[in-house]
Structure formats: C-alpha cells, structure tokens
C-alpha positions as semicolon CSV with decimal commas, in nm:
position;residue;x (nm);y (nm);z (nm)
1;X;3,982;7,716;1,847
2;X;4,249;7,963;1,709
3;X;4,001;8,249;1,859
4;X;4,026;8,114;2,211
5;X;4,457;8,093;2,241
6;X;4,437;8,467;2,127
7;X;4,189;8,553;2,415
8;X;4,387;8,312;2,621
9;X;4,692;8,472;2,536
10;X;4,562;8,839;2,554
11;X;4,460;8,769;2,937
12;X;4,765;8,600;3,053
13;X;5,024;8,840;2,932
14;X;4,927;9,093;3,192
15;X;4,894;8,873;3,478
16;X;5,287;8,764;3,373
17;X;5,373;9,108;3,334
18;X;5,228;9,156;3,679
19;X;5,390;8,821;3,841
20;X;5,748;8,953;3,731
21;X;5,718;9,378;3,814
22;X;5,825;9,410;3,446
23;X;5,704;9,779;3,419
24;X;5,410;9,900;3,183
25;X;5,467;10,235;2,995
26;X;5,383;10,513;3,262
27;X;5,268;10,701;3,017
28;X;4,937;10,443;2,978
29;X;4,848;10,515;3,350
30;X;5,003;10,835;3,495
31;X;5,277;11,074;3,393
32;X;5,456;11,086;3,751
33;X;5,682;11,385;3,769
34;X;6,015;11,348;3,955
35;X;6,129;11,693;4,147
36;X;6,431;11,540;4,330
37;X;6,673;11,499;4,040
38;X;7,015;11,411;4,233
39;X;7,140;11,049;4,208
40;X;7,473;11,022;4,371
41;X;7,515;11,010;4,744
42;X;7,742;11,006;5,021
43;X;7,673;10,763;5,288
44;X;7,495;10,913;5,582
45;X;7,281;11,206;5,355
46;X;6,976;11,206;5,433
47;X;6,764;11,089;5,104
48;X;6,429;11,221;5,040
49;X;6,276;11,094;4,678
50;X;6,008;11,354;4,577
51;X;5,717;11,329;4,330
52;X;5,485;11,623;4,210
53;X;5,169;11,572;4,424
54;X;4,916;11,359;4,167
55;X;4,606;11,167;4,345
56;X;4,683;10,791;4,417
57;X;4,476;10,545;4,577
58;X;4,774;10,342;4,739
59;X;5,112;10,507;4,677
60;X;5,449;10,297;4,789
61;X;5,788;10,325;4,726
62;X;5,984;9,959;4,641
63;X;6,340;9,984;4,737
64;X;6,554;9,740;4,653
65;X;6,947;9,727;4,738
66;X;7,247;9,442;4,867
67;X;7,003;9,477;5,238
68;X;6,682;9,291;5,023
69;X;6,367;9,514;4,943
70;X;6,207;9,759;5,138
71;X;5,854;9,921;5,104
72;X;5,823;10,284;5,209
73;X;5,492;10,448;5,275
74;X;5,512;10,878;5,158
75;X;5,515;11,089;5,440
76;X;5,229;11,339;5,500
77;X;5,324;11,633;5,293
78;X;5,009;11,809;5,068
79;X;5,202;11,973;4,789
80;X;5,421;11,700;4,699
81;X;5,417;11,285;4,739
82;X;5,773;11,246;4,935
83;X;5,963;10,898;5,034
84;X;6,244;10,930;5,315
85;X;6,512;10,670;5,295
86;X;6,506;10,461;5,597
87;X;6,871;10,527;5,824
88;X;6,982;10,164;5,777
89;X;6,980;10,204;5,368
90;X;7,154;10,557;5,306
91;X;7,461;10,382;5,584
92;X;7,536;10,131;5,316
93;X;7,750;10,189;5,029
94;X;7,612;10,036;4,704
95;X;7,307;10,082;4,445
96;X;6,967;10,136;4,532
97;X;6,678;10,062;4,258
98;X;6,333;10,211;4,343
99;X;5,991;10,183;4,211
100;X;5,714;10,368;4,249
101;X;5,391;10,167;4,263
102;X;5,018;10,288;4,336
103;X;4,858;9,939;4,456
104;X;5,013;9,719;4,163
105;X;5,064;9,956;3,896
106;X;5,422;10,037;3,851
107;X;5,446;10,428;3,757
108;X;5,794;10,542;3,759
109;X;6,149;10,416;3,834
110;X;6,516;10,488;3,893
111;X;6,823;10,420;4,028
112;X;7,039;10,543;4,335
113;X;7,416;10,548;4,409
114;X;7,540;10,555;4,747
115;X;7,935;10,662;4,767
116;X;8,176;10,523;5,092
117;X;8,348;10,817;5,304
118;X;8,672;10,885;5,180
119;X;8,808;10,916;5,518
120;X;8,892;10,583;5,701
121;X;8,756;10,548;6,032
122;X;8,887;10,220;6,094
123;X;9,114;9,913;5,934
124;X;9,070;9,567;5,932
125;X;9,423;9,368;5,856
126;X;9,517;9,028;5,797
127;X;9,834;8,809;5,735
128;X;9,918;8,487;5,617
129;X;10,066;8,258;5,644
130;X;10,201;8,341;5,974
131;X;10,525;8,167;5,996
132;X;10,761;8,158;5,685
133;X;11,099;8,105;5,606
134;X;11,438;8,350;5,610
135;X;11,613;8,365;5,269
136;X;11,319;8,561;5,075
137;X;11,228;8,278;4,913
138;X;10,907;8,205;5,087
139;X;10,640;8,486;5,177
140;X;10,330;8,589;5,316
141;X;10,052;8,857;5,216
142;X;9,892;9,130;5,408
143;X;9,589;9,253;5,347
144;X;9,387;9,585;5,483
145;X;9,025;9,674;5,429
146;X;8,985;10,032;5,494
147;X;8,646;10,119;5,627
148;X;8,459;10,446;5,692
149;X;8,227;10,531;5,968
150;X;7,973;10,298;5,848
151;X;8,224;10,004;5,749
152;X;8,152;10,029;5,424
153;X;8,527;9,999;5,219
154;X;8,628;10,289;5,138
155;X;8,636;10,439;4,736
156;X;8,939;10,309;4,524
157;X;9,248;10,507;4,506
158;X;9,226;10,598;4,918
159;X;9,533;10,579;5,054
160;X;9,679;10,366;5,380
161;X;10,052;10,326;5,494
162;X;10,166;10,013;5,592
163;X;10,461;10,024;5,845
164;X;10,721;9,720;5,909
165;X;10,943;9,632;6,151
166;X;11,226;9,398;6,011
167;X;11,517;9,310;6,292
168;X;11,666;9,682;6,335
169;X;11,511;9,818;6,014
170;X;11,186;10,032;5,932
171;X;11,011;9,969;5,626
172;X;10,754;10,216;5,548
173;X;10,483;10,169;5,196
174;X;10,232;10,342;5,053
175;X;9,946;10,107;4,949
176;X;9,633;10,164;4,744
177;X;9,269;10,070;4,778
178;X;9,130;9,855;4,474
179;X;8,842;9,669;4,516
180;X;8,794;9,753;4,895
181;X;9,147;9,597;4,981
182;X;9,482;9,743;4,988
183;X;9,780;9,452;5,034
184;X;10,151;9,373;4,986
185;X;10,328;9,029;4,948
186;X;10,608;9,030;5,228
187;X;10,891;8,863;5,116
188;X;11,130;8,658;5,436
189;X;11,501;8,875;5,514
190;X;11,759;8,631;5,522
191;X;11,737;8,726;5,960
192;X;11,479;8,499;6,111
193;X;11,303;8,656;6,420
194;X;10,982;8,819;6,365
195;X;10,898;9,095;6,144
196;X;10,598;9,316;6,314
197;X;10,348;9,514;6,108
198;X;10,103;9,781;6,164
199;X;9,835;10,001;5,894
200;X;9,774;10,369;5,903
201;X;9,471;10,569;5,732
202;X;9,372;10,895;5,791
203;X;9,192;10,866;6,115
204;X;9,269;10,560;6,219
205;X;9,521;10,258;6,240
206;X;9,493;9,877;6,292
207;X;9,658;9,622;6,509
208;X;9,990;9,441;6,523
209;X;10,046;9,209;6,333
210;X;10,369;8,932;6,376
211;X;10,555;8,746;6,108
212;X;10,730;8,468;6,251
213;X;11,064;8,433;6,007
214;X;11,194;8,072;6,134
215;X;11,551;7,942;6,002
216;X;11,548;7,771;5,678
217;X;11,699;7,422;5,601
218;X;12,009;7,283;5,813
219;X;12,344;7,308;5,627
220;X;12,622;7,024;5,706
221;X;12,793;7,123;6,035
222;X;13,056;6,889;6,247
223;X;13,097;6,704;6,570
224;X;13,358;6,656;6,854
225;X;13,343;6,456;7,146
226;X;13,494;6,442;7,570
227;X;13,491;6,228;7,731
228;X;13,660;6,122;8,113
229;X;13,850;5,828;8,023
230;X;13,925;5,619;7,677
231;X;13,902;5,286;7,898
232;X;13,605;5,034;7,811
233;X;13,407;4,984;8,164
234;X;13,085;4,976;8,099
235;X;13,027;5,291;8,306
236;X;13,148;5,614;8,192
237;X;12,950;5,822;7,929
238;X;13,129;5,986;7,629
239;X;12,945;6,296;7,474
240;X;12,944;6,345;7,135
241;X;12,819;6,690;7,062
242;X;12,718;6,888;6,765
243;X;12,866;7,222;6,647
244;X;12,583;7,554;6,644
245;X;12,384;7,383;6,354
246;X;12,239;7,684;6,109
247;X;12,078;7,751;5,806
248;X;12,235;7,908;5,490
249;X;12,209;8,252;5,649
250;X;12,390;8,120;6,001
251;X;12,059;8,132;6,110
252;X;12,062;7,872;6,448
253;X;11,794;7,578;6,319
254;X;11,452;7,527;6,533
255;X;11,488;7,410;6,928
256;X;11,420;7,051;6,887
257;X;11,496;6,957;6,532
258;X;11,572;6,584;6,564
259;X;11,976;6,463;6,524
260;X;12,074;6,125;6,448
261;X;12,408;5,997;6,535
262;X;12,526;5,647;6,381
263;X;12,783;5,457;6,539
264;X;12,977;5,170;6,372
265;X;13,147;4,965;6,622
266;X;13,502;4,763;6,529
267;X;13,280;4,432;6,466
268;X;13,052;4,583;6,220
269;X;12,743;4,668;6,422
270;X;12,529;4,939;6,417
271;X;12,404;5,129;6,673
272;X;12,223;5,467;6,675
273;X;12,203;5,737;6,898
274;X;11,940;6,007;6,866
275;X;11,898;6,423;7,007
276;X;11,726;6,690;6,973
277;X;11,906;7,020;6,930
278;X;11,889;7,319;7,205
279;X;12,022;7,645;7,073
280;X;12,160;7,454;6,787
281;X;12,343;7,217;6,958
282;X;12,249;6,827;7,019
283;X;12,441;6,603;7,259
284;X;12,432;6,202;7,234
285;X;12,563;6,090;7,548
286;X;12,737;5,690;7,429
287;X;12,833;5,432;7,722
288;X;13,153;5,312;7,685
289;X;13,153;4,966;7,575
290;X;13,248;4,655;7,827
291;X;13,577;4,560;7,637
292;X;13,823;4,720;7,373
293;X;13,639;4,827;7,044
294;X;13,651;5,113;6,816
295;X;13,348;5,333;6,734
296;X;13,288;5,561;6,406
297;X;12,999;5,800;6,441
298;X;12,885;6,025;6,176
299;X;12,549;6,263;6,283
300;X;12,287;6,327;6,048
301;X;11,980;6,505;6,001
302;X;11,802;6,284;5,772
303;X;11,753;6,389;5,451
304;X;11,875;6,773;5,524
305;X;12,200;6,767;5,657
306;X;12,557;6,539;5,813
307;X;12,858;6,569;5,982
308;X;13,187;6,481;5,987
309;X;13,292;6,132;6,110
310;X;13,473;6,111;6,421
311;X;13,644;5,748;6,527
312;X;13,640;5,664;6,894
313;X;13,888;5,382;7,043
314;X;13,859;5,254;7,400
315;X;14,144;5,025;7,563
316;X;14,047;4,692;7,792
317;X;13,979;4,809;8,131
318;X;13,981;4,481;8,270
319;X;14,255;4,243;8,261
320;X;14,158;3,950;8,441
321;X;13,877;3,747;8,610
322;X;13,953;3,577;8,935
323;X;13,690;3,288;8,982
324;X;13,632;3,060;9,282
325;X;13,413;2,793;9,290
326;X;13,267;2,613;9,587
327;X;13,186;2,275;9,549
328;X;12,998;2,200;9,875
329;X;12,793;2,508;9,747
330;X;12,799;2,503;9,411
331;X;12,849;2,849;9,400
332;X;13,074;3,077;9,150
333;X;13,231;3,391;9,263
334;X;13,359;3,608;9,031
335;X;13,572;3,838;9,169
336;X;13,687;4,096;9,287
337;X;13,726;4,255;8,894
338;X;13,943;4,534;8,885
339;X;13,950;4,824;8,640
340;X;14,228;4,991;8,459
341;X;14,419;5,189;8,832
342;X;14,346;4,851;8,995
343;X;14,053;4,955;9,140
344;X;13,704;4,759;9,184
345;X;13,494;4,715;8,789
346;X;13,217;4,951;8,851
347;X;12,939;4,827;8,989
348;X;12,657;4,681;8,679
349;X;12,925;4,578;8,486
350;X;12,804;4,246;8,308
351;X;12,931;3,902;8,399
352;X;12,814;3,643;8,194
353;X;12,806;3,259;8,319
354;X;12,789;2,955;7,981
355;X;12,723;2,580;8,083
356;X;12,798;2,365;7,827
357;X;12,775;1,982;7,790
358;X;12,931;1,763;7,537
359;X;13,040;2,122;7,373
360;X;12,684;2,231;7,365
361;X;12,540;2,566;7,522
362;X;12,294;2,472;7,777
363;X;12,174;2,786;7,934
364;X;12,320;3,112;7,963
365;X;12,318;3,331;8,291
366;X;12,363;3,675;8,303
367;X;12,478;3,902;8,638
368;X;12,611;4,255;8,725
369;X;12,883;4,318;8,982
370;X;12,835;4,506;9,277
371;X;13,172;4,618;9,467
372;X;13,364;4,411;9,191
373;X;13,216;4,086;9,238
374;X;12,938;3,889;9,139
375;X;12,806;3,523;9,259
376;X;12,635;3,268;9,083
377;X;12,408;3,000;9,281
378;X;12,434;2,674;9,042
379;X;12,237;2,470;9,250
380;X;11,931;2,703;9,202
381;X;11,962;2,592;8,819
382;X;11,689;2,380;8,657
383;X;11,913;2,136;8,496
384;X;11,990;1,814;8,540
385;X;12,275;1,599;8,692
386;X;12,617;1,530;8,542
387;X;12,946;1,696;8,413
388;X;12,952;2,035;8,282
389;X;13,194;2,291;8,154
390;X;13,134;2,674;8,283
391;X;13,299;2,955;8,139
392;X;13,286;3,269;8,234
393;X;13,272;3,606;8,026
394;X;13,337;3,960;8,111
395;X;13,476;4,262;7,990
396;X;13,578;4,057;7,681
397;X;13,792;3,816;7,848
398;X;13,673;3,472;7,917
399;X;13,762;3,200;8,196
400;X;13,681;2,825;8,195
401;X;13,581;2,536;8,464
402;X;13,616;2,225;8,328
403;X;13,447;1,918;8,416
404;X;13,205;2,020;8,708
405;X;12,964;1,801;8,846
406;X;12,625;1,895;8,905
C-alpha cells in the first residue's frame, strides 16, 4: 500500500507542475540561449526577443502583461528563433513576463519593462467639488493625469503648470507627477465669483476648468420701511425692505435665500411675512390693517441671521359708519364710509354684519364695500322670525340696531 502513494505521488507531481506553468529546470530539457539582452523600454520601440537557433518541435512565446496573455508564434528567420512584440503591447506602459515554451515544456523566462514618454502629449484634469465657499475655509482639489502619446501616465517627477485665475489675480504652480497624478487643494479667497483653471505640459494643455466661490453664511443686517400713508384702510401696502444682506467678507448672499419677517401686532398676534432676496435685498410688502394698531417686525433668516426691529403705527382711517335700514326691505346699507380726507373707504374694505338674539351671536355676515358702501339683504337670511339686534363692524368701529323684527 505504502508502494502505490509513492507511485501515485511520483505521477501526479508533474501533471501539477504542468496544470500551474511552474517552470522545470531548463537545464533538464534544453539550454536556450538568450542573444537579446536589453530589458528596459520606451513605449513605442519596437521589441524583438531573440533566441540562438536550437531545433524545436513547437516553439511559442507566452506573454503576459496588465492587457492578459498573448501567444506569439517566431518569425521565419534560419539563424536565430526571433519573437516580435505585437504593436498593441510595446504602446502600454507596464511589465511584461514572457515564457518560452516548445509544446508544454517551459524552457526559458524573463521579464520586460516598458517606460511612459516623458513628454506629455495630452492632460486629463478634474475638480471637485465644484462650488465652495469664500473665506478659505472650505476647498476643492484638482487633479491632472499627464499622458504621453499612448496615454499611458507619464514617469514620476514630470513636470505640469497649473495656472489660476482668482478675481483680478494670476496664480501660477508648479506641480509634480507621483503616481500618474499631479494635484493641488484650492483653498476659497474671501471674493466669491469664480476662480478659472487651466494645466500646461510640455506639448500640450487641458481644458478650463470653473470654481464656483458662492458667499458664505448671512451676517445680521437691518430693515427700513415706506410706505404712502400711516392711515389703517385696508388698502395701501407698506414695504418693509432689507438692507444689501452679505456674508462676513461683504460678499452679497445667494439670489433667493429665503427672509422671514415677523410682525407682532398691538393685540398680541402674530403674523409672518416671507421673501426671497434679489441682489441681497428682500421686500415684504404688509397691508395696512382695517383700524388703528401698531406693528413690530423683526426679519430673520432662520437660524443664520436677524435684523433690527422696526415698530409701525397706523391711525383710524375711518371715523364713522352711517347705516340705514329699510324695513319694507329688510335691507342694511352701510354707507357711504369715508376715509381719512373724507373721501369714499376704498373699495374691499370689510364690513361685518352680527345678529344676535337674547345676547347670543346668531350668524355672522361678512361684505366688502364698493364706492364706500355696502348692502346687506336680511330677508335672504335662513333664520327664523322674531326680534333681533344687528350691529355692525368696520374699520374697528361698531354700530347697533336694536330690536328689529324679522
């Protein structure tokens, strides 16, 4: 039994050797003499592996490089057994391990190295992130890739200039290859704008490239207002309008950075108002309120940035509110409501009409004027017969009809 696993064992250890092209000694089948004796190449030589011409039944060459492996066939030459690299493998920078095999004997082997071109023939360039922030806190990276005529990268230590354009300023830097890349972190100017970039190498140079430098975070900045009138009717518009909101470098913030103005009228409520900026600035247009009151607005950006607080006081407008009512009709007129120069109340100012019973609200109706008056039709009300009390609110002021029948 122990004779069999040694002639078990005796047979199977060539067939492995075989299976895996682990070599056996050349020396046990043919002493194969090398003539070519240079191993370092540039890419683009022409590469000719030579052997002293022996007899072989079935001679190959097994090339193997970063492309996969390659068998070459010799080329018809009598005094010597000669392998020409194929064009596609001496273009590639890298190492190339050859073999050379008659059928599957493996009788000599040997390495090749296959230099880049020093000179650059073109440049491949990337940045990122594309936008950052002024203040040279944040920055981006660029990175180069130097290639020769082949575009393989070219050796380590090759040189490229990289040329920026910051605002009115010219940067210029010498970078060098390491690794097949050349690159420079770009730190943000305190100017936003955009910072433009460009690569040189010796014979060739690569495209633009843009920075985008955007503002950095809002600082506090004030507000003002105008307005046409200070008068409470309902109609007008005040503006209440942002100085040139900027950065910590007075750089003017983003178009359309949302602004938030809070407005806190004389009874406590609270109302907001919100705009975007446009070259800095953001306007909240505010409708005057229908009766006296007193606003304080404060603008913020939330979280970033606020304003000043700016109080706002509007006088009564209106005065008094004539009412008429018809009893064959059943109709109120209220009206005509003049303004502040004893003119008519704009017209969609809001006239509200309460019917109460027994000092309870019934129902609640709810008109705007048009050329100072309005009319209420009480007949066209889904409520039932009896006696009522109507009052009637606008502008803050309220008037009362007492025992009406309906």
């Amino acid at each position: 039994m122990k004779q069999l696993s040694i002639k078990i064992f005796v047979l199977v250890i060539p067939l492995i050797l075989g299976l895996f092209g682990i070599h056996q000694n050349p020396s046990n089948i043919l002493n194969v003499d090398l003539i070519s004796d240079q191993t370092v190449y540039r890419v683009g030589d022409a590469i000719r592996i030579e052997f002293k011409a022996v007899e072989l039944e079935s001679p190959s060459l097994i090339c193997r490089s970063s492309y996969g492996t390659t068998v070459l066939l010799p080329s018809e030459k009598k005094e010597s057994l000669e392998f020409i690299l194929s064009d596609f493998l001496v273009k590639k920078a890298g190492t190339i391990s050859w073999q050379l095999k008659d059928g599957q004997s493996s009788l000599k082997s040997g390495k090749l190295t296959i230099i880049a071109d020093q000179e650059i023939n073109s440049i491949e360039v990337y940045a990122g992130p594309p936008d950052i922030v002024a203040g040279g806190e944040d920055d981006a990276m660029i990175v180069t890739i130097p290639l020769d005529l082949y575009n393989n990268p070219v050796p380590d230590t090759s040189i490229v200039t990289l040329y920026g354009q910051i605002g009115n300023d010219t940067e210029i830097d010498t970078l060098r290859v390491s690794n097949g890349i050349a690159f420079k972190r770009i730190f943000s100017p305190e100017l936003a704008g955009r910072s433009i970039y460009s690569v040189e190498g010796t014979n060739a140079s690569s495209k633009e490239i843009i920075l985008n430098i955007n503002p950095g975070l809002p600082i506090d900045f004030t507000i003002d207002f105008n307005r046409p009138h200070n008068y409470a009717d309902g109609n007008q518009i005040t503006r209440v309008q942002t100085s040139i909101i900027t950065d910590a470098f007075q750089n003017i913030i983003t178009d359309g950075t949302l602004v938030e103005f809070r407005i806190l009228t004389k009874s406590g409520n609270k109302m907001i108002s919100q705009a975007t900026t446009i070259d800095g600035i953001a306007i909240a247009p505010l409708l005057h309120p229908e009766s006296n009151d007193s606003y304080l607005v404060e603008a913020v950006i939330p979280g970033l940035a606020k304003s000043n607080t700016v109080q706002l006081e509007y006088e009564q407008a209106v005065f008094d509110i004539p009412v008429t009512f018809h009893e064959n009709t059943k109709e109120i007129v209220a009206g005509p409501i003049l303004s502040f120069l004893g003119q008519w109340i704009p017209d969609g100012f809001r006239v509200k009409l309460k019917i109460y019973q027994n000092d309870t609200l019934i129902k609640t109706i709810s008109e705007q004027t048009i050329n100072g008056r309005t009319k209420f039709m009480l007949n066209d009300l889904d409520i039932p017969e009896g006696k009522y009390t109507i009052k009637i609110e606008a502008g803050g002021l309220i008037k009362e009809l007492k025992t009406i029948n309906l």
